[in-house]
KEDREN-837492 format. One record per residue (C-alpha): residue in one letter; x, y, z; residue number from 1. Coordinates in steps of 0.2 Angstrom, whole numbers. Layout:
{resn->A&xx->X&yy->Y&zz->Z&resi->NUM}
...
//
This chain:
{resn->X&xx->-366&yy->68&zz->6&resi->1}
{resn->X&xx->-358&yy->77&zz->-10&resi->2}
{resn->X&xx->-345&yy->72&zz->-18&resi->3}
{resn->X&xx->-332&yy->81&zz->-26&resi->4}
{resn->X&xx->-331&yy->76&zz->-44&resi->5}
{resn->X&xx->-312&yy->80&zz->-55&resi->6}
{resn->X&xx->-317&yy->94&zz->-67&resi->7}
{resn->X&xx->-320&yy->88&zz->-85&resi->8}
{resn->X&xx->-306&yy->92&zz->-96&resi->9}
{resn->X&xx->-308&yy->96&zz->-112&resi->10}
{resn->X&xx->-296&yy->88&zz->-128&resi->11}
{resn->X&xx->-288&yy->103&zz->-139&resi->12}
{resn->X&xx->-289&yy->101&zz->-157&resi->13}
{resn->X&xx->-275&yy->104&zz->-168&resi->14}
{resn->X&xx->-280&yy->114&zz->-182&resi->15}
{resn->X&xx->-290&yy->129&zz->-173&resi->16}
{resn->X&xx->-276&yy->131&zz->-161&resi->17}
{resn->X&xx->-264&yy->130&zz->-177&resi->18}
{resn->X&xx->-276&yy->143&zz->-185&resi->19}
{resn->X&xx->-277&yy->156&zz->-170&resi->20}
{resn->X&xx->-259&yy->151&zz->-166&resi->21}
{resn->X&xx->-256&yy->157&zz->-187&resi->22}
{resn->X&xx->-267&yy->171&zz->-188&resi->23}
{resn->X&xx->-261&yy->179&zz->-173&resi->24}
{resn->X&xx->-240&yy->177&zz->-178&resi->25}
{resn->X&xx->-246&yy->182&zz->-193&resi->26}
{resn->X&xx->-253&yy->197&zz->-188&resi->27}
{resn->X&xx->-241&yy->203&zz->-177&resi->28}
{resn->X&xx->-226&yy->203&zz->-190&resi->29}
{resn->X&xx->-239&yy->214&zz->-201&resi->30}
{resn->X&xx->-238&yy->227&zz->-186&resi->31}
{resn->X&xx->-220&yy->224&zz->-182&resi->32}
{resn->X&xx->-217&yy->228&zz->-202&resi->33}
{resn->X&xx->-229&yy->245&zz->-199&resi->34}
{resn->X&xx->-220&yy->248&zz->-184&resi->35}
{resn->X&xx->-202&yy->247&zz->-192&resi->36}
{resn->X&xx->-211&yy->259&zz->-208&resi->37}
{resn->X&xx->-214&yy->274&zz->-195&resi->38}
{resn->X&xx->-199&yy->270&zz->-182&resi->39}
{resn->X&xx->-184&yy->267&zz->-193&resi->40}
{resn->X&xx->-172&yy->270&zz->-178&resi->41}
{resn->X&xx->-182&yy->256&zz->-166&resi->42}
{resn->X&xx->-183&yy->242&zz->-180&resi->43}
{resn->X&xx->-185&yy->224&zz->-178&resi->44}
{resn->X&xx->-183&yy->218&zz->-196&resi->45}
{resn->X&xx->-165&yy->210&zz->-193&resi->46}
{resn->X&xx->-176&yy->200&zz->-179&resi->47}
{resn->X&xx->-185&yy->194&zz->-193&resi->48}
{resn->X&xx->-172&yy->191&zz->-203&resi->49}
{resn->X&xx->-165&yy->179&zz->-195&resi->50}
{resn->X&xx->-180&yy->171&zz->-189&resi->51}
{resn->X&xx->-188&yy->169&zz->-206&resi->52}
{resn->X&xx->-179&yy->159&zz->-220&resi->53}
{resn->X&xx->-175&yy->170&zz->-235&resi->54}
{resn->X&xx->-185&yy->184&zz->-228&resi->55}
{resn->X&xx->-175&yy->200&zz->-234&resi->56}
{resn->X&xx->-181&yy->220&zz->-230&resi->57}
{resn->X&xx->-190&yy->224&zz->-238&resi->58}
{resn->X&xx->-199&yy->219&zz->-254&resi->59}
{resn->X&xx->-218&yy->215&zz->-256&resi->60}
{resn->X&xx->-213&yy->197&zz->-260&resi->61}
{resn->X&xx->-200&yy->196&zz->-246&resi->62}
{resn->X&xx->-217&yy->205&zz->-235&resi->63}
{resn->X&xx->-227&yy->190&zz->-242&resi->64}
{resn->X&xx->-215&yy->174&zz->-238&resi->65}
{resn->X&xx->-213&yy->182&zz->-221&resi->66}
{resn->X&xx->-231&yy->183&zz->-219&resi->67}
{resn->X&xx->-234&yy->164&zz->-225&resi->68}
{resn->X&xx->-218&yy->161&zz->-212&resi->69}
{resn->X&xx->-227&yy->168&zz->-198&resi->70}
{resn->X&xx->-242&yy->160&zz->-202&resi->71}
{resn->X&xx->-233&yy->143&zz->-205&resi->72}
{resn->X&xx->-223&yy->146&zz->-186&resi->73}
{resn->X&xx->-242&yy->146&zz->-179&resi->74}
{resn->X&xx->-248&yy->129&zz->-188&resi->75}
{resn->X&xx->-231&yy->120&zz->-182&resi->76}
{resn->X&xx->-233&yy->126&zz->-166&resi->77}
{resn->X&xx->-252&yy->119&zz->-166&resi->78}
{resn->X&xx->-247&yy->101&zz->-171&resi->79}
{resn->X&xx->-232&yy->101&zz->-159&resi->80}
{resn->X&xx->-241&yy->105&zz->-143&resi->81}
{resn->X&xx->-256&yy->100&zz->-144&resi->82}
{resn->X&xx->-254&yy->82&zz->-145&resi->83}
{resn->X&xx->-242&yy->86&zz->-129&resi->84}
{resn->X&xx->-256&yy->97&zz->-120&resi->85}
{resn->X&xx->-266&yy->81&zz->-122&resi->86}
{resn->X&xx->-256&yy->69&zz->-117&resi->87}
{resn->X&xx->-252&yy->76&zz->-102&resi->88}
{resn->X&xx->-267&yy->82&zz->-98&resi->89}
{resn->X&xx->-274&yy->65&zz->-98&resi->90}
{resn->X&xx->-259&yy->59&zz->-85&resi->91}
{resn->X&xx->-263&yy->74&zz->-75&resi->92}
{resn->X&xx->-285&yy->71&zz->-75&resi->93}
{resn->X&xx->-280&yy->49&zz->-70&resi->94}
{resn->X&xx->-268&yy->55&zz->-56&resi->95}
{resn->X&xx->-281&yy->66&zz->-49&resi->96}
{resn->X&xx->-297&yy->54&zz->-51&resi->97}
//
């Protein structure tokens, strides 16, 4: 007779998940900042002012810390979950086994 064997469950690592997590914020705020260019009256940039730290609109150097920002936003959130993903997807693989 077969058994039914717990699926195997892969560890995340931080750092691609940081990078894809990075690259994609990253991204996004260049489209959000093309998006505010053509559609002055549906602009998001006082969003991104107050979500980014010194990020003013809009200057190629204020375009350049929000662009490390966003980036940076995707790195932290690597670090902080995957260690919590993880952790609890270990206690969730012992309770089932």
């Amino acid at each position: 007779m077969e058994t039914m064997t717990p699926p195997i469950r892969s560890r995340l690592h931080w750092k691609p998940v940081g990078l894809a997590l990075g690259s994609f914020l990253a991204l996004s705020f260049i489209l959000c900042v093309i998006w505010d260019l053509l559609i002055p009256g549906q602009a998001m940039y006082q969003s991104w002012m107050q979500l980014l730290p010194g990020f003013t609109w809009l200057s190629w150097g204020s375009f350049f810390l929000g662009l490390v920002e966003s980036f940076l936003y995707g790195i932290y959130v690597g670090v902080v979950f995957v260690p919590l993903y993880n952790f609890f997807s270990a206690r969730s693989a012992a309770g089932a086994g």
